[in-house]
C-alpha positions in Angstrom: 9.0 73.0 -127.9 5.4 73.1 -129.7 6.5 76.0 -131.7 10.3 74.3 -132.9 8.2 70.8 -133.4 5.6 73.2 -136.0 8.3 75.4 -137.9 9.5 71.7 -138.6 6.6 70.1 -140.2 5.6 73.4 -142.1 9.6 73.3 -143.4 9.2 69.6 -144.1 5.5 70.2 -146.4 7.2 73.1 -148.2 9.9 71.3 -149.3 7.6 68.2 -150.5 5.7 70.9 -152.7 8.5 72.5 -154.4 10.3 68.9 -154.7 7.1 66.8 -156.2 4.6 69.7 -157.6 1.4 68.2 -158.8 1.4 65.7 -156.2 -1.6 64.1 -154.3 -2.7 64.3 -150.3 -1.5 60.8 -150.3 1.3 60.2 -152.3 2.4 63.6 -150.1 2.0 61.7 -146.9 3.9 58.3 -148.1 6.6 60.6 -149.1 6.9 62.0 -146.0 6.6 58.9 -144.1 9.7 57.4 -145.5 11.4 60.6 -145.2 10.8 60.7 -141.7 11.6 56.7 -141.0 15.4 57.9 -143.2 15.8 60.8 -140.7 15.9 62.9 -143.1 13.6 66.0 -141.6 15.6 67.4 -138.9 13.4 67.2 -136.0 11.1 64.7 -136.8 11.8 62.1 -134.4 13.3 64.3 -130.6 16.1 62.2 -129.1 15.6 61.4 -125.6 17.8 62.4 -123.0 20.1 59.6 -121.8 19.5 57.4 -124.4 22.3 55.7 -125.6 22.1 54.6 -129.2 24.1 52.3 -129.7 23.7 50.1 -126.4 19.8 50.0 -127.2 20.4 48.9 -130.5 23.0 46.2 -129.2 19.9 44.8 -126.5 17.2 44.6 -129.3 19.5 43.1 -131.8 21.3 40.7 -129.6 18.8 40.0 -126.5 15.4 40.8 -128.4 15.9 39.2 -131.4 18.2 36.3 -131.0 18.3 35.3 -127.1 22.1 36.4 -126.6 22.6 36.8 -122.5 26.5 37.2 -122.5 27.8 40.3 -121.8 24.4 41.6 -120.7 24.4 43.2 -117.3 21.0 42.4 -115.4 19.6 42.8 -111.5 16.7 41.1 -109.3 14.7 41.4 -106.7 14.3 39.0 -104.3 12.8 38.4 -100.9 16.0 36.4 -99.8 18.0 39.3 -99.1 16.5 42.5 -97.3 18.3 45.0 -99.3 17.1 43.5 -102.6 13.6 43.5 -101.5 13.5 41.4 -98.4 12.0 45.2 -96.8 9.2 45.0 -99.2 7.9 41.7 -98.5 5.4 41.9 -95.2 6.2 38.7 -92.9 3.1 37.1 -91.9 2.1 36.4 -88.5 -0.9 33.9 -87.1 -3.2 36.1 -84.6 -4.0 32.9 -82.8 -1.3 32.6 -80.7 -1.2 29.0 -79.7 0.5 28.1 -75.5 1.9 24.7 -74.3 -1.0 23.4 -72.3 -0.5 23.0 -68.6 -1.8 20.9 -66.0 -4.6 22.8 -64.0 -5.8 21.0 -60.8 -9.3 20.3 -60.9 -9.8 20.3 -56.8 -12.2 23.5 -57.6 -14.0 21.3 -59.3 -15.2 18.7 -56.6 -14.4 20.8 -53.5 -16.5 23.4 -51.9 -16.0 26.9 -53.2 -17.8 30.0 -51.3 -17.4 33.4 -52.1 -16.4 35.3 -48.8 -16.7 39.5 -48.8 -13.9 39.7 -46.2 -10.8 38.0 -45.4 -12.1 37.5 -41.8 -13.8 34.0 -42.9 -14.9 31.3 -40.3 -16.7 28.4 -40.3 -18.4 25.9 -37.8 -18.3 22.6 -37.2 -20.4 20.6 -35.1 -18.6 17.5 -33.2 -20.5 15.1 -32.3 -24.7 14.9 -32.5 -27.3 15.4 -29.7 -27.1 12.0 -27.6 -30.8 10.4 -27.1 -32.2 7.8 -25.1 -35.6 5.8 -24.3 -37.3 6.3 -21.5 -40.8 5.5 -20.3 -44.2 6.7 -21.0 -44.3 9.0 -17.7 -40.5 8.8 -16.5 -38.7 12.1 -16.1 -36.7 13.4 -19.3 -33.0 13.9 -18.0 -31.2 16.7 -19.5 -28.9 15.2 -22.7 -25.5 16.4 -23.9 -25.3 19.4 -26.6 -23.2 19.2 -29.5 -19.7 20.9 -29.4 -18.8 22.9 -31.9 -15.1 23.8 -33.8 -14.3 26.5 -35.9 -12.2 26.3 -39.0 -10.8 29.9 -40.1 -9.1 28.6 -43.9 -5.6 29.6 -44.6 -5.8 32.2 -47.5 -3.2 33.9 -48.9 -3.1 36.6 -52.0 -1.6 35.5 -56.0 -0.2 38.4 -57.7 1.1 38.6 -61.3 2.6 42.3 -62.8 4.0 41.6 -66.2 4.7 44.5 -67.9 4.6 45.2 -72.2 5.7 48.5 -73.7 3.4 51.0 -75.2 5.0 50.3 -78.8 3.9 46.5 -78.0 0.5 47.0 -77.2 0.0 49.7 -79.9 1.8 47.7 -82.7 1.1 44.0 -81.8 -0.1 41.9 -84.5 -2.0 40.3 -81.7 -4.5 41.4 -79.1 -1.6 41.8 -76.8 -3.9 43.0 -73.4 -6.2 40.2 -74.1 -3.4 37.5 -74.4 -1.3 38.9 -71.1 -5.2 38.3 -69.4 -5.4 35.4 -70.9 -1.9 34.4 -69.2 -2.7 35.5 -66.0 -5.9 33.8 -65.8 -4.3 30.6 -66.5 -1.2 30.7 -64.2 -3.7 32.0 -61.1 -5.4 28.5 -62.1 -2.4 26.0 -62.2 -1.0 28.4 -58.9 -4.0 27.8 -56.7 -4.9 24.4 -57.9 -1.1 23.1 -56.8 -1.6 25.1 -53.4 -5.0 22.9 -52.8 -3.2 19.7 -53.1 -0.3 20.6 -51.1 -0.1 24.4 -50.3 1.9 25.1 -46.9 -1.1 27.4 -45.4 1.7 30.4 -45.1 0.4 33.1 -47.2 -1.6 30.5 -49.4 -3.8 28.1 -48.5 -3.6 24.4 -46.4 -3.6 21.6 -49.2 -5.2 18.6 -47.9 -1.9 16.1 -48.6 -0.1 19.0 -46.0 -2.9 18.4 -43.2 -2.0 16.4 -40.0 -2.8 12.2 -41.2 -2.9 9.4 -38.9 -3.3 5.9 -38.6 -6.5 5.9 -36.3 -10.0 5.9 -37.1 -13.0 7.9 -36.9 -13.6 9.1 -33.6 -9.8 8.6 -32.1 -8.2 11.4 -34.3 -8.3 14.9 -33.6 -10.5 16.9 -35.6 -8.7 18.0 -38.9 -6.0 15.2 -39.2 -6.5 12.8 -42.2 -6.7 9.0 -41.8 -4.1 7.3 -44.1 -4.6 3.7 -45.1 -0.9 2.0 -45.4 -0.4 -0.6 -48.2 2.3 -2.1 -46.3 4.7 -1.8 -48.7 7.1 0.9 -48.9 6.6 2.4 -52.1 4.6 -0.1 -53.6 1.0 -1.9 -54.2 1.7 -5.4 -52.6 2.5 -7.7 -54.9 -0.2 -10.0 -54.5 -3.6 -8.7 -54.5 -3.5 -4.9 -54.5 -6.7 -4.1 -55.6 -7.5 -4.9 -51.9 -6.0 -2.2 -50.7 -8.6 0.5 -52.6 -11.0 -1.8 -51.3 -9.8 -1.1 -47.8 -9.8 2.6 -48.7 -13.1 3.0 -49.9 -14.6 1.2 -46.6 -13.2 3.2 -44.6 -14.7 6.2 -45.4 -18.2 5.3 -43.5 -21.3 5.6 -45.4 -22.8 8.7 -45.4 -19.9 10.3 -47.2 -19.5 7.7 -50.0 -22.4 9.1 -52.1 -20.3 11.6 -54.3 -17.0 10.5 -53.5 -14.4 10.5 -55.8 -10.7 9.3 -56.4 -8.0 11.7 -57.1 -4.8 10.6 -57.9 -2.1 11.8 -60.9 -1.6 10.3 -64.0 1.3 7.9 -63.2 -0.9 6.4 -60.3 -3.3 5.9 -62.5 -1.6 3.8 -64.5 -0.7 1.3 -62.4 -3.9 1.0 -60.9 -5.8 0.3 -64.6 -3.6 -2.7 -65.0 -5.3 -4.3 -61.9 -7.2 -7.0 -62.6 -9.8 -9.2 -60.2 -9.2 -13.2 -59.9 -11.1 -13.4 -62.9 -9.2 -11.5 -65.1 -11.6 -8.3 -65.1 -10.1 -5.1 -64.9 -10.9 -3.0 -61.9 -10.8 0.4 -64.0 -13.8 0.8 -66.0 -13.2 3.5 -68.3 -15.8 6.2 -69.7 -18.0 5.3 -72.0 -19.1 8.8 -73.1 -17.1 11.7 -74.0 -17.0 13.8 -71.1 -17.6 11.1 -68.3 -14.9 10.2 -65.6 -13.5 6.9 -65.9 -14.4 4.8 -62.6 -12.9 2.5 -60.2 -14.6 0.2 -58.1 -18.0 2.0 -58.8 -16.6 5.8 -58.1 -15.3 8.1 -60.1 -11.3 9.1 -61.2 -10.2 12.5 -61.0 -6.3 13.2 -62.3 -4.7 15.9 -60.7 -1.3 16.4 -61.8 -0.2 18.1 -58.7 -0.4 14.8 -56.5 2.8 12.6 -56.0 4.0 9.7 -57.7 4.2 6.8 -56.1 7.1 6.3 -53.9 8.0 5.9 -50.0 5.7 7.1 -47.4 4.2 9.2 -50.7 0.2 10.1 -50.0 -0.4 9.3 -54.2 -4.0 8.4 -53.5 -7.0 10.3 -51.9 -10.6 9.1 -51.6 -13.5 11.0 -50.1 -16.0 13.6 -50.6 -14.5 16.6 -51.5 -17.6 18.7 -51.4 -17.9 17.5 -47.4 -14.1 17.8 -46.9 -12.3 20.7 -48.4 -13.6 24.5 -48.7 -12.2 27.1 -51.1 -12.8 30.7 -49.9 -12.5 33.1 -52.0 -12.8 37.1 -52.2 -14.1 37.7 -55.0 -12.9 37.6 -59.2 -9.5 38.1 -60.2 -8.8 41.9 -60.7 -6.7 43.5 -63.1 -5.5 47.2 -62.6 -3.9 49.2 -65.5 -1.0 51.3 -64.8 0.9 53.2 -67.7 2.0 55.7 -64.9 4.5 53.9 -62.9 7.8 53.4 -65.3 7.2 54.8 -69.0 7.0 53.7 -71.7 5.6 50.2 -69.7 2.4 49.4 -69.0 2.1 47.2 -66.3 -0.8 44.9 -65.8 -1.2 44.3 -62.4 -3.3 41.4 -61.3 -4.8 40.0 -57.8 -7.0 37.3 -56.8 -7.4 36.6 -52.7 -8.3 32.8 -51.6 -7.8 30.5 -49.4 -8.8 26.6 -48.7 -8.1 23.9 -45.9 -9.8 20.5 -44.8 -13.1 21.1 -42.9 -14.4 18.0 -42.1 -11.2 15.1 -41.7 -13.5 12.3 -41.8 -14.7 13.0 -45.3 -11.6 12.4 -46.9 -9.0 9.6 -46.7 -5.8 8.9 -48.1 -3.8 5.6 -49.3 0.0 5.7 -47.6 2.5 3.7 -49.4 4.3 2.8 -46.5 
């Protein structure tokens, strides 16, 4: 192609020299350039291959030049439709994956916890104290009674989650997709075990304290582990006149010792009727917190909301009262583990999680309940 574009040009000047003798370099060169603009020196100007004359002339003259669209054929791309380019466009995704926020109990919180290394856990209580008496300066010292002692063994039970993601997941995942699934886990073990301290059956999980044995009777005339309940008298109801007196009865009858750090636990609808009681003088009995981060109080002891108690209704236990720390234990063996298995059924990996713990009412005359019945 070098060699056919050469023989060309060489043509081209020979002819120029024999046509125009005695001409300059440059009036040479202008003659050549309008030779070669008139097409007159064959292979001056190497047609392309596959382009059409006429149909380029017809888009500069008509589209170019003067803005004529009609009869012109055009495409686009677009994002709209995924053979027209909807492939090429990457969908973004958020990393932060956000989760509808449940309600975790927080008995954890205000309740004993101990770590046990075994599932074989026990624990003593004393029943009754030393008896005393007075005697004189050189009188003989009878012997006195002992204590008896009960043991409490806490219903446990074992939570178990196995989700499973496939390997493509976890390798492709816009997101950390192990992270998240522990992230899951950890908060379902949470909400699981809270709900089972409130009201767990003690088969396979532990004894909530709303499914322990309650009575009527007081201190000293109930069996050890059954709850006293405080009826409001109404069946499903405050009474109409004067219910604040009714927490008032509750709170005195948990005797002294136990007050300091006792709380009130009761769910959210409860606790809306009970902030719109107001004293003779028009003072609310709910003292909300002042401070972000502080419980809201009621009569002088703190509120904790558990969602897991019952609203109120018929014979419904919707409001406890005592000191958690003294009444209810949480055993439990150990942190939650998490095994790894991408053997079992490929291409899965299944994430297979455990956490063993138990909990049940120690001491029955730490805590009381109100009964609306």
């Amino acid at each position: 192609m070098v060699e056919v574009k050469a023989d060309a040009l060489e043509q081209s000047f020979d002819a120029l020299e024999n046509e125009a003798p005695g001409m300059s370099l440059r009036e040479e060169l202008e003659l050549l350039k309008s030779r070669v603009a008139e097409g007159m020196i064959a292979g001056a100007r190497p047609v392309l291959d596959g382009v059409k004359s006429a149909e380029t002339s017809a888009f500069v003259e008509r589209f170019l030049r003067r803005g004529i669209e009609s009869g012109l054929e055009a495409k686009s791309l677009d994002n709209a439709t995924v053979g027209a380019g909807g492939f090429a466009i990457p969908r973004e995704i958020d990393e932060r994956i956000d989760r509808a926020l449940v309600a975790i109990s927080p008995i954890r919180a205000i309740a004993n916890v101990v770590r046990v290394g075994s599932s074989n856990y026990r624990k003593l209580i004393t029943t009754g104290g030393a008896p005393s008496g007075w005697v004189g300066l050189e009188a003989t010292r009878p012997e006195t009674g002992t204590p008896s002692f009960t043991e409490i063994v806490p219903a446990s039970g074992e939570l178990y989650a196995n989700p499973a993601a496939s390997q493509h997941m976890l390798d492709d995942g816009m997101f950390d997709v192990e992270d998240w699934l522990a992230n899951e886990i950890a908060t379902e073990f949470a909400r699981a075990e809270g709900a089972a301290f409130v009201k767990g059956t003690g088969t396979n999980q532990p004894l909530g304290f709303l499914s322990s044995p309650n009575a009527a009777t007081a201190d000293g005339a109930r069996p050890m582990g059954t709850l006293q309940a405080i009826g409001t008298g109404v069946a499903g109801a405050f009474p109409a006149t004067n219910p604040q007196d009714k927490l008032v009865d509750l709170v005195q009858s948990l005797r002294q010792p136990y007050r300091q750090g006792a709380v009130f636990v009761m769910n959210s609808a409860t606790a809306a009727a009970v902030r719109k009681m107001k004293t003779a003088d028009g003072a609310f009995i709910w003292q909300p917190g002042l401070a972000a981060g502080q419980p809201s109080t009621l009569l002088g002891y703190p509120v904790v909301e558990a969602e897991d108690m019952p609203d109120i209704g018929a014979n419904s236990l919707s409001i406890a009262f005592g000191n958690f720390k003294a009444g209810y234990i949480i055993a439990e063996r150990g942190e939650t583990s998490i095994l790894r298995d991408p053997y079992t059924r490929k291409p899965y990996v299944y994430f297979y999680a455990t956490k063993r713990v138990g909990g049940q009412v120690v001491n029955s005359e730490a805590i009381k309940l109100l009964k609306f019945a």
